[in-house]
N, C-alpha and C positions, 0 to 999 in steps of 0.2 A: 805817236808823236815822238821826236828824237829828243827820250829825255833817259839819265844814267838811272842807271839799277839805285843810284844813293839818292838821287831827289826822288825817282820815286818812291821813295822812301820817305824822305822825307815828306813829300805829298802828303802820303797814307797818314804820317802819324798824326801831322799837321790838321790834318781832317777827323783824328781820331780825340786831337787833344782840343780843336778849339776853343768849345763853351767847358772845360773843364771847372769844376767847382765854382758855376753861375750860378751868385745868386741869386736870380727871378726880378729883378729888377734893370733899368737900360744905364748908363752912360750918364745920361739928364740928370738922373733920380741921384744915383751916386753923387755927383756935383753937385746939385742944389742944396743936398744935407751933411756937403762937409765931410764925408766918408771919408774914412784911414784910408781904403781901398785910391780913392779921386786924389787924397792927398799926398799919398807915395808915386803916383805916379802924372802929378802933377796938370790932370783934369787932360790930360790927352792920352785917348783910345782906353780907358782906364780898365774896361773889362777885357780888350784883347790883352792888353801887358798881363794882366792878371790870371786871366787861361793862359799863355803858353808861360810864364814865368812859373808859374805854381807847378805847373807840366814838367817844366825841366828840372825844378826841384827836389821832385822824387827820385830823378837819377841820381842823386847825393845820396840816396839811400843805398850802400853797396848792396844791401838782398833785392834790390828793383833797380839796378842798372845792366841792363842786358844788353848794352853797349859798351862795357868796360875794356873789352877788347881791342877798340878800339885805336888807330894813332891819335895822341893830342889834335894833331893837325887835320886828321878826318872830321872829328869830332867839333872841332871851331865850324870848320865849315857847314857842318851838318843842323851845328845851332843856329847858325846865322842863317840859313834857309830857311828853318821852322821858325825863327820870329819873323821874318818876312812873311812868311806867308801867314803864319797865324794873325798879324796887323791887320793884312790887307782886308780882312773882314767885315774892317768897322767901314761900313759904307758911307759913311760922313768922310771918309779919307781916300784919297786918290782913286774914286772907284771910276767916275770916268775919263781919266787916265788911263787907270790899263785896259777899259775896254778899248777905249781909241787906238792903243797900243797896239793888241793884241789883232785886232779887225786891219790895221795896217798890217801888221805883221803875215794873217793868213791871206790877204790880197795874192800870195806870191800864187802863180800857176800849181806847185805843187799841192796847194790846197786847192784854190779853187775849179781848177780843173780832174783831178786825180784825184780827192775825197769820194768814195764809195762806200756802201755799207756793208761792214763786214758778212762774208758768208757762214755758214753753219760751221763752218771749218776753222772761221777767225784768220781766214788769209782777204788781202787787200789788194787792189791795182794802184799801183804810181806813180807819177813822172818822180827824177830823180828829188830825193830829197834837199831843200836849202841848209844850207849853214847857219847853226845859230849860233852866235854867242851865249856864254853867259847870262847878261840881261835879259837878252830875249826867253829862254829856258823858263826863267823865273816869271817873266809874265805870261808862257803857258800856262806854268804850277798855281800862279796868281788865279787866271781864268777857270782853270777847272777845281778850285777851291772853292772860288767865290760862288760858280754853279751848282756846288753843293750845295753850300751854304744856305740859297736860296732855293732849293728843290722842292717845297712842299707843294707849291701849285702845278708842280711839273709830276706828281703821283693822282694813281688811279680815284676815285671820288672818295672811296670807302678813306683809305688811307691818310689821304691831304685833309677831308674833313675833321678827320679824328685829331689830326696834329693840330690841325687854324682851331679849335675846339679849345687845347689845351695851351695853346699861345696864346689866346684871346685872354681867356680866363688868367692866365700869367698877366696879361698888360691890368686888365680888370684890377686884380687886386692890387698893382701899383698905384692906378689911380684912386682907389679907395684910402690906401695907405697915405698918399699924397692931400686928398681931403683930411683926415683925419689930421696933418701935419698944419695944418692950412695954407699949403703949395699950389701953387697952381695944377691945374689938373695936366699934365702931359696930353699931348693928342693919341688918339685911339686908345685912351685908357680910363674915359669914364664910362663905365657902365649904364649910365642914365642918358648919355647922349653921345652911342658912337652910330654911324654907318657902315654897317659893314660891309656890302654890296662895293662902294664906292672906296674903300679903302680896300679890299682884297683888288677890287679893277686896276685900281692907282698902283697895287703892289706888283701884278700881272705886265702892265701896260709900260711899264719901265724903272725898272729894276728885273725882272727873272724873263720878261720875252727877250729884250734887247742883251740879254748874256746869252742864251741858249739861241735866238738866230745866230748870234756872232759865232759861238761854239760850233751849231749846224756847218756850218762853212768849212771846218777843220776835219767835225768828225760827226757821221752823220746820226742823228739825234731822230728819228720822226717819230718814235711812236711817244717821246715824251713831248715833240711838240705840239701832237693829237690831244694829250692829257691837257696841256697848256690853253690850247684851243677851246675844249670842252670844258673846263672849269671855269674859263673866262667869258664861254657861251652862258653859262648857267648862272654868273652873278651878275652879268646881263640879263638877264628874263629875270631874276629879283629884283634890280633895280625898278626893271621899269613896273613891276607888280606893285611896288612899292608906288612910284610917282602915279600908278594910272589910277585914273577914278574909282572909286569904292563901286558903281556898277558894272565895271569893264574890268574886276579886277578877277583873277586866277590864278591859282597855284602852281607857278612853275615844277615840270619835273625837273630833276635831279639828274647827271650827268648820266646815270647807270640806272636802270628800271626801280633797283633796292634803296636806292640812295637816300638818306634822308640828312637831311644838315643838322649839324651837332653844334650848337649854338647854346648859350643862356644869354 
């Protein structure tokens, strides 16, 4: 993708800094209990402003600014990247906007025609490249952020189970914290009444297929759309293990022979 040595850069770090110093807790949770955190930054996007503001913080440390070198004037713009893109995160906020964006965007024949999968070699075939501006740039860095972002049901079974494992139990103990509080219980955070079949499909089904088809389009993706496929196969067949009759019922296998789900 036609993007400078300095956003990708800024990319990288942006993906390196965005849950910086998260406390285990969502957005909701912070608001509903008044948090310094929700209060400074006035109940919108509270945990993205808070990862990359905290992020950039540290560069006021002269022994941890490894940018100092820098022009002022690089340096402006290199901020203003990494809070855009660190923002765009919170999927409560313009998320589909930039996919719509971005899908208009790769429409153009260079993408949809000339996207191949890299060789062994990491060279490509292509009709000539379009002109981006600025904007446009930024909603690539947008798209392949926000695909990060959301990557866990896009890894092999071993892996994405191990992570939905330790997410889950994150949301888990919010909603315990929340009973305790006498808050309402968030969704997918009580432990005594979540589905999770039906929320990892709902999570699959739109939010991380409908970014990694649009991505596919750019830049070709398929052995994570297999992954995609196969974990969305597999909380399929728990679903319906779940809804089918106690006589008819069966233990789905697992995406990979070994696989077992890491679940409480």
């Amino acid at each position: 993708m036609p993007l400078t040595a300095k956003e990708l850069f800024c990319l990288l770090f942006s993906a390196l800094v965005h849950d910086y110093d998260h406390p285990g807790v969502n957005n909701n949770f912070l608001i509903q209990t008044n948090s310094p955190m929700a209060l400074l930054y006035n109940d919108r996007s509270v945990l993205e402003n808070h990862h990359v503001a905290s992020a950039l913080r540290l560069l006021l440390r002269p022994e941890l600014n490894f940018l100092s070198g820098w022009a002022r004037e690089e340096m402006a713009e290199v901020r203003s990247d990494i809070i855009t893109l660190v923002l765009s995160t919170d999927l409560q906020v313009e998320h589909f906007s930039t996919l719509t964006h971005f899908k208009t965007l790769t429409s153009n024949p260079y993408w949809t025609e000339g996207c191949v999968e890299a060789d062994p070699a990491g060279a490509m075939s292509h009709p000539s490249p379009p002109v981006m501006n600025k904007k446009d740039r930024v909603i690539v860095m947008k798209m392949l952020l926000k695909c990060a972002d959301v990557a866990n049901p896009s890894k092999r079974w071993p892996i994405y189970s191990e992570w939905f494992a330790r997410y889950t139990e994150e949301t888990f103990q919010q909603g315990d914290e929340e009973r305790r509080l006498g808050l309402p219980i968030s969704p997918l955070c009580d432990r005594s009444d979540v589905q999770l079949p039906k929320s990892q499909l709902g999570f699959i089904e739109f939010i991380t297929l409908p970014l990694y088809e649009a991505l596919h389009q750019a830049v070709a993706i398929p052995a994570l759309l297999d992954n995609l496929s196969s974990n969305h196969s597999y909380w399929q067949r728990v679903r319906d293990k779940v809804l089918a009759p106690p006589a008819a019922s069966t233990s789905p296998p697992g995406p990979a022979a070994s696989a077992t789900i890491i679940v409480e």
